[in-house]
Residue, then its C-alpha position, 0 to 999 in steps of 0.5 A: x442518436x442524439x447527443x447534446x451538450x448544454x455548456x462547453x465552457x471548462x468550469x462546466x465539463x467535468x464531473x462529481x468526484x470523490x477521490x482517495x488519495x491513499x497513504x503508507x504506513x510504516x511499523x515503528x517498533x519490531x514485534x515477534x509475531x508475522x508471517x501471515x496476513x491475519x497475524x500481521x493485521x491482528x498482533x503484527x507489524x500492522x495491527x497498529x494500523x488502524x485504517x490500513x486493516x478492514x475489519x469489522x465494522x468498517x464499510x464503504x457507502x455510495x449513495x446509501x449501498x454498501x460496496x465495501x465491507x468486513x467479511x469475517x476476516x481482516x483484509x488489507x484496505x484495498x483501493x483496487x477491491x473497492x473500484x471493481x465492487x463499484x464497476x460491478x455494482x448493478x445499481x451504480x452502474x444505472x446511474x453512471x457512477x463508475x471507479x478507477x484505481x492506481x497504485x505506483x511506487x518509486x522509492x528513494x534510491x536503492x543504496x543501502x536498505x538494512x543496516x546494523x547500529x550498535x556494537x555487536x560481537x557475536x550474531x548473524x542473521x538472513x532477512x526475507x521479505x514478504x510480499x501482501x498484494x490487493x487485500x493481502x490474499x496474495x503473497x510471495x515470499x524474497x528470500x535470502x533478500x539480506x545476511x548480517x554478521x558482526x563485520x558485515x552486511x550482505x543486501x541484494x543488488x536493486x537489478x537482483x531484487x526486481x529479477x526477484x519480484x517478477x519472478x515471484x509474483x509471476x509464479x504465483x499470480x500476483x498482480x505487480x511489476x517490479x522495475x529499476x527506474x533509474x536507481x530506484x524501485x519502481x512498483x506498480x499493480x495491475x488495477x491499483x492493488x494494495x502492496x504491503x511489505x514484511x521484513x522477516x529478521x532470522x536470528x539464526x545466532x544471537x549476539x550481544x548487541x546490535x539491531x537490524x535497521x530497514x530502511x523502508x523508503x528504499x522500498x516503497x515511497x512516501x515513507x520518509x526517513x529511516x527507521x529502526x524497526x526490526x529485531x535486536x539480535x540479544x534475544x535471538x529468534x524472529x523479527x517482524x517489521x513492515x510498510x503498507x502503500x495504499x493505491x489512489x481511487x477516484x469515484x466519479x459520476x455525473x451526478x451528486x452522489x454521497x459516500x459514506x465510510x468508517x474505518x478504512x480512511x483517515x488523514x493521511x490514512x488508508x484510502x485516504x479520501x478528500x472529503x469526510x465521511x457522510x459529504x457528497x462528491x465534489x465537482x470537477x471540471x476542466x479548469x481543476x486538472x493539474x498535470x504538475x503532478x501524478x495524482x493531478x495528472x490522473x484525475x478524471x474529471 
């Protein structure tokens, strides 16, 4: 065997990469609707996330193959579905072109997720969350995770939570690991799968006033300040709010390649990607690995 290098230089080892950064998305308002996955992406906390859902007509190309497609029912955009599709792809695979996936979560530190506004005089209420893994399909449910009353609020400690989550997940075969990383919640999927979270707000006593805060970015990262998206306790009934991490992907081939997408990345949206929709791969070589950072640190030039 034979192996010949042409040029050792930095700015000529490495390799043509097209990269997802990925993003989060955070609901803004409460809806009554959730629960499932096709209720979330369709009339959910999530229908408004546009590039967060795959859903028809959306796709992803590398070098005119599809690898990526709606398949009759929205899915959650997953960087980790995305890379096995391209790994697994005879045709790219002849021509070197190869995918790998991350997704890792630490949150701003845990201290006090939910909170009540207002002056409520009568109420109460438990709130769950709802676990939605890779594109969704995988699910498990924390129960109990909060209670509120008039004079109180009840939330899970972060060492229960976790417990919680590894439990979970493990039981029902859910691709994620939970850990308390120094007073935060770390999250992290097996091949950069997908994690998206649903608060389900129980209003098992309405009261006069008063709304249920989740402060998301206690949760999962990136999602900055907190908002106030969950359910008024007048109505009485069920809330629904949630956030959506999607994991980083990078695609790289020795050679140029194209990739082609449409309705699964945008600014700051979904998968995320670093060039537009239709442009070839960017090179890469040594001199652009930057260990400042995760993402730089992961990159695969």
């Amino acid at each position: 065997m034979n192996v010949s290098i042409a040029d050792v230089r930095a700015q000529s080892l490495g390799a043509y990469i097209a990269q997802g950064m990925g993003a989060t998305y955070i609901s803004t308002t409460a809806v009554a609707t959730g629960g499932d996955l096709t209720t979330l992406l369709t009339t959910g906390a999530l229908s408004g996330a546009l590039n967060f859902k795959l859903d028809s007509g959306d796709y992803v190309r590398i070098n005119g193959t599809t690898v990526y497609q709606y398949s009759g029912e929205p899915k959650l955009v997953d960087a980790a579905k995305l890379a096995k599709n391209i790994n697994e792809n005879a045709n790219l695979k002849a021509i070197g072109i190869e995918a790998k996936a991350v997704n890792t979560s630490v949150a701003n530190p845990y201290t006090n997720p939910v909170t009540v506004s207002g002056t409520p005089t009568t109420g109460s209420a438990t709130i769950d969350l709802k676990f939605y893994v890779g594109d969704g399909t995988k699910t498990f449910t924390i129960t109990g995770f909060a209670s509120v009353d008039v004079s109180s609020v009840t939330t899970m400690g972060l060492d229960e939570l976790v417990s919680q989550i590894n439990s979970k997940a493990s039981a029902s075969g859910v691709p994620i690991v939970a850990m308390n990383d120094g007073g935060r919640l770390k999250l992290v999927t097996t091949n950069g799968e997908t994690i998206a979270i649903e608060a389900i707000v129980n209003v098992t006593t309405a009261a006069d006033a008063g709304t249920i805060n989740i402060d998301y970015s206690q949760l999962l990262e990136d999602l900055g300040t907190t908002a106030v998206v969950s359910h008024d306790y007048t109505s009485g009934g069920y809330g629904y709010s949630a956030a959506v991490k999607v994991g980083r992907i990078a695609i790289a081939s020795n050679e140029t390649f194209t990739l082609a997408y449409n309705g699964v990345s945008g600014t700051g949206e979904g998968l995320n990607f670093e060039i537009a929709d239709g442009d070839s791969a960017i090179f890469s070589n040594l001199y652009t690995i930057d260990l400042s950072t995760n993402a730089g640190a992961e990159r695969e030039p």
